[in-house]
N, C-alpha and C positions, 0 to 999 in steps of 0.2 A: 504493500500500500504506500507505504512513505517513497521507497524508487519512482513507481507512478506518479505521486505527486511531485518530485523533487523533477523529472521529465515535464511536467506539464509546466510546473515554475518555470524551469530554464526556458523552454518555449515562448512561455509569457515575458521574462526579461526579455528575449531579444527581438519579441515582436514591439514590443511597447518603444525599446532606442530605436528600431526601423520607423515606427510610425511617429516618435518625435522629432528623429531625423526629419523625418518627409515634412515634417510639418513647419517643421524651422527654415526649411530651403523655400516653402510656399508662402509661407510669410505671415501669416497669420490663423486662429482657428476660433471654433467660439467653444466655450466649453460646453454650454447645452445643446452643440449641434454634434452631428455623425461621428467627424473626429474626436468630438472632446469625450463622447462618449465610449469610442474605442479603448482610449487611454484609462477612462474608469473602471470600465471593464475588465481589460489587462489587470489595473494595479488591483483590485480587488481579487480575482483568481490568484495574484501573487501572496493576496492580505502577509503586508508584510509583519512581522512582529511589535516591530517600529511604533505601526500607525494601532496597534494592539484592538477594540474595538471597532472598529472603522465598517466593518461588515456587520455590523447588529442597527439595525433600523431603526429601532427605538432607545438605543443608548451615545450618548456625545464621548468621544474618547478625547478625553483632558489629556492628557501625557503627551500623549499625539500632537493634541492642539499647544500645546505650550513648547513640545520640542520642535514643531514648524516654526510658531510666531517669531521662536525666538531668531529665527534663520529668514527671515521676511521682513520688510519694511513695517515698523508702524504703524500703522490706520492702511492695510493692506484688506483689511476685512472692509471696511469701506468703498472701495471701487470697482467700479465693474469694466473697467479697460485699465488690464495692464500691458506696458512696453517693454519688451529685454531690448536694450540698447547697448551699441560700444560705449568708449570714452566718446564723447561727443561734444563736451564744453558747455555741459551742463554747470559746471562751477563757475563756469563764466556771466551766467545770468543771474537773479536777484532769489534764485531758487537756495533754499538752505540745506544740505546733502542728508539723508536719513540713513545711520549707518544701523543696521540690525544688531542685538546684542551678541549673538554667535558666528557672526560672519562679517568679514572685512570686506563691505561693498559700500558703494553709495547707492544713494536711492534718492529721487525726486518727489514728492509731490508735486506735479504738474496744476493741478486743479483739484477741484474737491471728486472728480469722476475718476481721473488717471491717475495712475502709481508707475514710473519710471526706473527699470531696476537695468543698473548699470555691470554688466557681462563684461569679466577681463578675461578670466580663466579659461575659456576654453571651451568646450562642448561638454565635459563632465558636470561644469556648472551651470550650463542650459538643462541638462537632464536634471539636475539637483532641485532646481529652482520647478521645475515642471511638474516634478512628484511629486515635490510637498504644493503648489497651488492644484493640481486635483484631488491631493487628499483634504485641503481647504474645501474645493466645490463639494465636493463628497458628505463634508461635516454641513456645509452649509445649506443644503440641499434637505440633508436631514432635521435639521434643524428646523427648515422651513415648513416640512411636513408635517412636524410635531408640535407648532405652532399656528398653525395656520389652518382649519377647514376646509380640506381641498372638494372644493366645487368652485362654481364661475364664479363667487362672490370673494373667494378667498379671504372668508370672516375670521378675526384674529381669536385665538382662545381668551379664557378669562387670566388663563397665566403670565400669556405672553403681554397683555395688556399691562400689569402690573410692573413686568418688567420694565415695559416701554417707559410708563412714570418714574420709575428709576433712572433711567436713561434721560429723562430730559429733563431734570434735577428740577422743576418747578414747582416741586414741594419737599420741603424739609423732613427727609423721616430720621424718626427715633430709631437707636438700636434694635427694639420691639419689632417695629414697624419692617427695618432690614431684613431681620431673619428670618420674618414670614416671607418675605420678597426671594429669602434665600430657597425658603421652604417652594413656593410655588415653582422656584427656577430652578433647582432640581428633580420634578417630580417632572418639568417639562423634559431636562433631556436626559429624564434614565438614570440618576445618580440618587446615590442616600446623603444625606443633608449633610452626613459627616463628611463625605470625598465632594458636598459644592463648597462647603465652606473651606476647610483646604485649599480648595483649587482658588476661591473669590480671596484668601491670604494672599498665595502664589502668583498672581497672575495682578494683585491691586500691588500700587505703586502711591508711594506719599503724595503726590498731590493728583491721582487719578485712582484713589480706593475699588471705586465700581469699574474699574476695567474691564472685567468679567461676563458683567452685567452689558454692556457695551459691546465687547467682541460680539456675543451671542445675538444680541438685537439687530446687530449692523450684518451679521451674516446674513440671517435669515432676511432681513430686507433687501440685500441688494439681490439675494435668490429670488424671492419674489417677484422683484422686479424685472430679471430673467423670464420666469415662467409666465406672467403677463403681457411678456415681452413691449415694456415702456423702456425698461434701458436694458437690453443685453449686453452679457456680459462677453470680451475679446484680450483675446492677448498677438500682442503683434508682435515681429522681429523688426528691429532697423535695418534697411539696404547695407549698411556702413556695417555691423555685426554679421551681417551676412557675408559681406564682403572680406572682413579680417576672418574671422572663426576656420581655424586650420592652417595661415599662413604665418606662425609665429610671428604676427605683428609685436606685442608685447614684450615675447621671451627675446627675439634678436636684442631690442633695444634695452632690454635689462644685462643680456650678456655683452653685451659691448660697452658698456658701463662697468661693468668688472672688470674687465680687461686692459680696457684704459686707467681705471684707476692701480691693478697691478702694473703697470708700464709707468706711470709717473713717479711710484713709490721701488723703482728698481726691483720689483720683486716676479717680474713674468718669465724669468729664465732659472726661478729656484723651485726645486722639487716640492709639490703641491698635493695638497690634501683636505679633499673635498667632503664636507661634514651637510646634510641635509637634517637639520632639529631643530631645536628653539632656537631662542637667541639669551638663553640666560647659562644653560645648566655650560657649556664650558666656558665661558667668560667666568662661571662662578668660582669654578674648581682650579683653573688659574692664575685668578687675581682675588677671590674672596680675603681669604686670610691674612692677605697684608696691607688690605684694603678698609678692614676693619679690625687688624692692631691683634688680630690674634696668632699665638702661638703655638701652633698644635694641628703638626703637616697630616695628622689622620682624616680620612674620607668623615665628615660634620652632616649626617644627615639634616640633625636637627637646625642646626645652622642653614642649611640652604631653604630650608622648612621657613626658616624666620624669614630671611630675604626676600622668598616668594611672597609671604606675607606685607613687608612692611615696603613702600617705598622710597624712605628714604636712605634704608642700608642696601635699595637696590640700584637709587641714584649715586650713593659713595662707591659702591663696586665702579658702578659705568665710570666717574669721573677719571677713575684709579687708570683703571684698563685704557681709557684714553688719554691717561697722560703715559705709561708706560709704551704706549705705540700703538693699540690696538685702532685698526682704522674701521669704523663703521659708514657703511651705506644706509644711507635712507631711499628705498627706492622710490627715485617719480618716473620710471618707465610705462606703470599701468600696471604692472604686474604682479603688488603685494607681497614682494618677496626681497626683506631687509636682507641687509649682510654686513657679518665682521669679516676682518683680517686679523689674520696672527702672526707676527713673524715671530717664529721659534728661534731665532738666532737672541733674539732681545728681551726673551720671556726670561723670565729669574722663575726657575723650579724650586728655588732653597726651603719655602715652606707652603709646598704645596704636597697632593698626597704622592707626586713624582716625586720628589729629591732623592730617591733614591737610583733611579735610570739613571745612567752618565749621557745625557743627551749633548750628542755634538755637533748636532747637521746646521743644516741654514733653512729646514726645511718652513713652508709657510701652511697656514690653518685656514682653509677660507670657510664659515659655517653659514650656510644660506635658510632662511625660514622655508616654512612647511608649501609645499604645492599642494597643487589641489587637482588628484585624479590624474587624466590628458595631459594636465600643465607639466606634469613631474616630465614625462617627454619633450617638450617643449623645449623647457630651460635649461635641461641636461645634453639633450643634443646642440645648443647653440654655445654651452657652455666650454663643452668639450672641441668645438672647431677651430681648426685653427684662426689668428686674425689677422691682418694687416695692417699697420702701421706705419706712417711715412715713408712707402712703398717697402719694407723687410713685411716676410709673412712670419710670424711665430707659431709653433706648437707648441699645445699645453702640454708641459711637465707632469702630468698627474702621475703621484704615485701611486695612489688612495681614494675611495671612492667609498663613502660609509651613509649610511641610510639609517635615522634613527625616527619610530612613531609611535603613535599609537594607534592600536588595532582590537578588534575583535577578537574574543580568544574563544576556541571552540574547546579545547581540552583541561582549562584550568579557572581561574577566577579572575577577579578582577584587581590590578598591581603585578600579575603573574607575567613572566619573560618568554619572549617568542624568538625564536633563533630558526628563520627558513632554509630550508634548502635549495626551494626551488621556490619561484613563482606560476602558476598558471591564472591564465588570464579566463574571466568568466565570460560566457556564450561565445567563446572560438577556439579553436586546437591550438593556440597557442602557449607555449609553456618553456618557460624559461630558468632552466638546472643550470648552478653556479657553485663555484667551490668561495662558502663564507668562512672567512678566516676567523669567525666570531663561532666559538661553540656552546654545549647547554652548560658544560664544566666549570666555563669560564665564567657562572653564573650560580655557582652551590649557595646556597644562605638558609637561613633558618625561618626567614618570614618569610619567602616568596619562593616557586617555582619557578624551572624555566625548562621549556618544550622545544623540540626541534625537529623538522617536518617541511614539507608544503605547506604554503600559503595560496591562498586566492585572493587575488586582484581584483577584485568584484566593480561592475560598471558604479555602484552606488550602494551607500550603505542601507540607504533608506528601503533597500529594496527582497531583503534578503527575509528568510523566512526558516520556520524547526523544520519543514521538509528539507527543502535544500540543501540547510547546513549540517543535519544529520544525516543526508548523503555523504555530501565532502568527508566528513568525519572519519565517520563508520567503515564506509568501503574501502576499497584499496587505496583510493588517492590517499588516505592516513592525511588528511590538514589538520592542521592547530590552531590556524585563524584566520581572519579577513583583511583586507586592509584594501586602500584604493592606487597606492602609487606605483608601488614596489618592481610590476612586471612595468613599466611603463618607462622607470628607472632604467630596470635591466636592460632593456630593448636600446636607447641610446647609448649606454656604455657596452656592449657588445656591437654595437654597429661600428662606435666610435675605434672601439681598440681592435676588432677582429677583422672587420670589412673595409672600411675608407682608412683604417691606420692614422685616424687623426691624433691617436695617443699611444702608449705601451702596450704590448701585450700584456704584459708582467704586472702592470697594478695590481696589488690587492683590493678586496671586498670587502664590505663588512654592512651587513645589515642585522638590526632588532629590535624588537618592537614590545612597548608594554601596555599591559591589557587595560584599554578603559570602560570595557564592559565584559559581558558573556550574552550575545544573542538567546543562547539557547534556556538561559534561567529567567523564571520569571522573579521582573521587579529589576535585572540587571540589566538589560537593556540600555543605548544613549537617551532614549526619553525617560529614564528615571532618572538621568542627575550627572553629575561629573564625576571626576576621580576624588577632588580634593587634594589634599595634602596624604593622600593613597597613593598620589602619582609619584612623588618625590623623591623615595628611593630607589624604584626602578629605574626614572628618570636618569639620576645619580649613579648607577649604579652602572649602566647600560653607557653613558658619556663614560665614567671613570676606562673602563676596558677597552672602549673607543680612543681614548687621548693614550693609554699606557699601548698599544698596540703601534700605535705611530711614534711616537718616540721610541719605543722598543727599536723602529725600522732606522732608527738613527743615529742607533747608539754610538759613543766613542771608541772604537778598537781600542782592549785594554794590551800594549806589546807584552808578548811571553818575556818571563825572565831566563836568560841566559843563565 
């Protein structure tokens, strides 16, 4: 049963990226019409884990709805046309940018109808953005129904009416007066007073308490407004996003920004070593310690715990690291993708958890922030070509090429270590075996596991489901978890170093990833929550054997004694 279903899943994913394909190239679709319904269709047969109730008709799935919103514009429930746009100079105009709380995008408010959401990444993030607005129509559609008397009059319930006065705040109610408001708005969409009220904590903001109250009113209305068709609802592509999407507009012009800036700083002919993670944990484990006066070269979890915490011992690190050399990028390519440099010639190991390594090279750290999906090909293939400069062409130096994230773990919990072997990529034969110089050993501890296996590359996380994954798992493929970049990765540094020879053969590898959920458990899921300060010693932990690994590659020859 679960094979069959885990067959008819995969089906479903790649019919659903064909027909969003198709529909991004045509330029627009509505979602109450053929297409938009295909796509609901789809995601529904996939019901992914994610969107957790989303397939019950009479129940609103909150989790769902609060781990989209947060990935969406603002008063997104609000409009019934929305735009995926390139960069287009929208900050050019008197418009003010809506950045969503889980994702580094702008967004427009165009008018009180249109929501303008601004596409740099790639096609992973046209699909991104797609899933979670038809699990929007989905919710809101529902919602509509369960509010609304559906015959031609489309008469409001007595629930939904109360709501509305909630909504248009032109009577003062009592705490009393709220929690019967609470009482009737859960009983509209399927929830016990205990999981509305939670969710009406969760979802209210200090000076927007009833936000809750509001999403749900403003869905079901602009639904309505659909099915009476006074305002249908459209999502358009721009000519301009049509036009870039696929032609590394953004990633050229981010890697030629790196490269130029190693060429100013004499550093594009020294052996280099390429780090894809945050931008905090190895600037931490480098410069922490003498940055804030302490003595004590041991791996500080709890210290780096505090950092992340506070920001102004995360401002004293950066000043530190930037007055010792370290050069940071801020990217304006388009691409959301910062970068430090590190020249290891100028770093002081003395009280860090290295002093021990006799580090002797020149070698340099470039650590770039997280891609997203597509993009990881992208920026890895323009990063690894060679460039030209005042007519000389240079190749990169890469010695190194290291991959650190966070993923889905199918075989352990959440905090726990993923050490791939191979990537394969989800809905194609594609599959990408690599020898990682990163192993599970290298990873013993007493709080945390670490697995080592296949991985899958999955189109979207949003999209994955207990059949599928307990496919992957279970059968021969043996995976340990999911993740979105990894083969995408692989694919440009094997083109780079095996095919066009734009780098070594010889580089090493090193990818691992730590778990910030488990699909297959319920309540662990990305729509329950974050890692926390769960994340920090895998984090730490996973960098720490990343930086001793490349210094290990640079040791000082100690001479035999005669």
């Amino acid at each position: 049963m679960t094979n069959s279903r885990a067959r008819e899943t995969t089906e479903a994913i790649e019919r659903l990226y064909i027909s969003m394909r198709h529909l991004f190239y045509r330029g627009f679709f509505k979602p109450a019409g053929v297409s938009g319904e295909t796509i609901r269709s789809l995601l529904k047969t996939i019901n992914p884990e994610i969107y957790g109730s989303m397939n019950v008709p009479s129940k609103l799935e909150l989790n769902g709805l609060m781990y989209v919103l947060d990935r969406l514009p603002e008063g997104i429930e609000e409009c019934a046309f929305i735009h995926l746009t390139s960069d287009e100079g929208f900050d050019k105009g008197s418009f003010e940018p809506i950045v969503p709380k889980k994702r580094r995008r702008n967004c427009y408010r165009i008018d009180e109808h249109q929501m303008n959401i601004e596409v740099l990444l790639g096609r992973s993030e046209i699909y991104d953005i797609l899933t979670h607005l038809t699990f929007l129509f989905i919710e809101a559609d529902k919602v509509r129904n369960l509010a609304f008397i559906q015959d031609e009059n489309w008469k409001p319930t007595r629930a939904f009416k109360i709501i509305e006065e909630v909504v248009k705040g032109e009577k003062k109610f009592s705490r009393k007066e709220k929690e019967v408001a609470l009482i009737h708005l859960s009983s509209l969409i399927g929830r016990t007073f205990d999981e509305t009220l939670n969710a009406y904590n969760t979802f209210g903001e200090d000076n927007n308490p009833d936000r809750l109250f509001k999403i749900i009113y403003n869905l079901a209305k602009v639904s309505l407004e659909d099915a009476k068709q006074t305002r249908e609802r459209e999502i358009h592509f721009s000519a301009i996003l049509k036009e870039r999407v696929g032609h590394h507009y953004f990633g050229e012009k981010w890697a030629q920004k790196v490269k130029e800036v190693l060429y100013e700083n004499d550093l594009h002919m020294r052996p280099l070593h390429i780090i894809s993670a945050n931008m905090h944990s190895v600037k931490n484990m480098l410069y922490a310690n003498e940055a804030l006066k302490k003595k004590d070269h041991k791996v500080d979890y709890k210290l780096y715990g505090e950092i992340s915490d506070k920001k102004e011992l995360r401002d004293k690190v950066s000043k530190y690291a930037l007055e010792q050399g370290m050069i940071y990028i801020n990217d304006k390519s388009g691409s959301n993708i910062d970068v430090q440099i590190i020249d290891l010639s100028k770093a002081e190991l003395k009280n860090t958890p290295f002093q021990d390594i006799k580090f002797g090279g020149d070698d340099v750290i470039m650590v770039f922030d997280y891609a997203f999906g597509e993009q990881a090909f992208e920026v890895m293939d323009e990063l690894l070509r060679p460039f030209e400069h005042k007519g000389e062409v240079y190749m990169m130096k890469v010695k190194s090429v290291s991959i650190m994230g966070k993923a889905g773990i199918l075989a352990g919990g959440k905090g726990d270590i993923m050490i791939p072997t191979s990537h394969i990529f989800e809905g194609t034969a594609d599959n990408y075996p690599f020898e990682n110089a990163l192993k599970a050993e290298d990873f013993k501890d007493d709080e945390l596991q670490a697995f080592e296996g296949p991985m899958i590359t999955v189109l979207g996380t949003s999209l994955q489901n207990r059949d599928i994954l307990s496919y992957f798992m279970n059968t021969s493929w043996k995976a340990i978890g999911l993740e979105m970049e990894g083969a995408h990765y692989q694919k440009a540094i094997q083109v780079a170093s095996k095919i066009r020879h734009h780098i070594t053969p010889d580089l090493f590898v090193m990818y691992a990833y730590y778990a910030s959920d488990n699909p297959l458990e319920t309540g662990s899921t990305l729509s329950s929550g974050g890692l926390g300060l769960t994340g920090v010693k895998p984090t730490y932990l996973i960098t720490l054997r990343i930086l001793e690994k490349i210094l290990q590659s640079g040791k000082k020859e100690i001479p035999a004694k005669k």
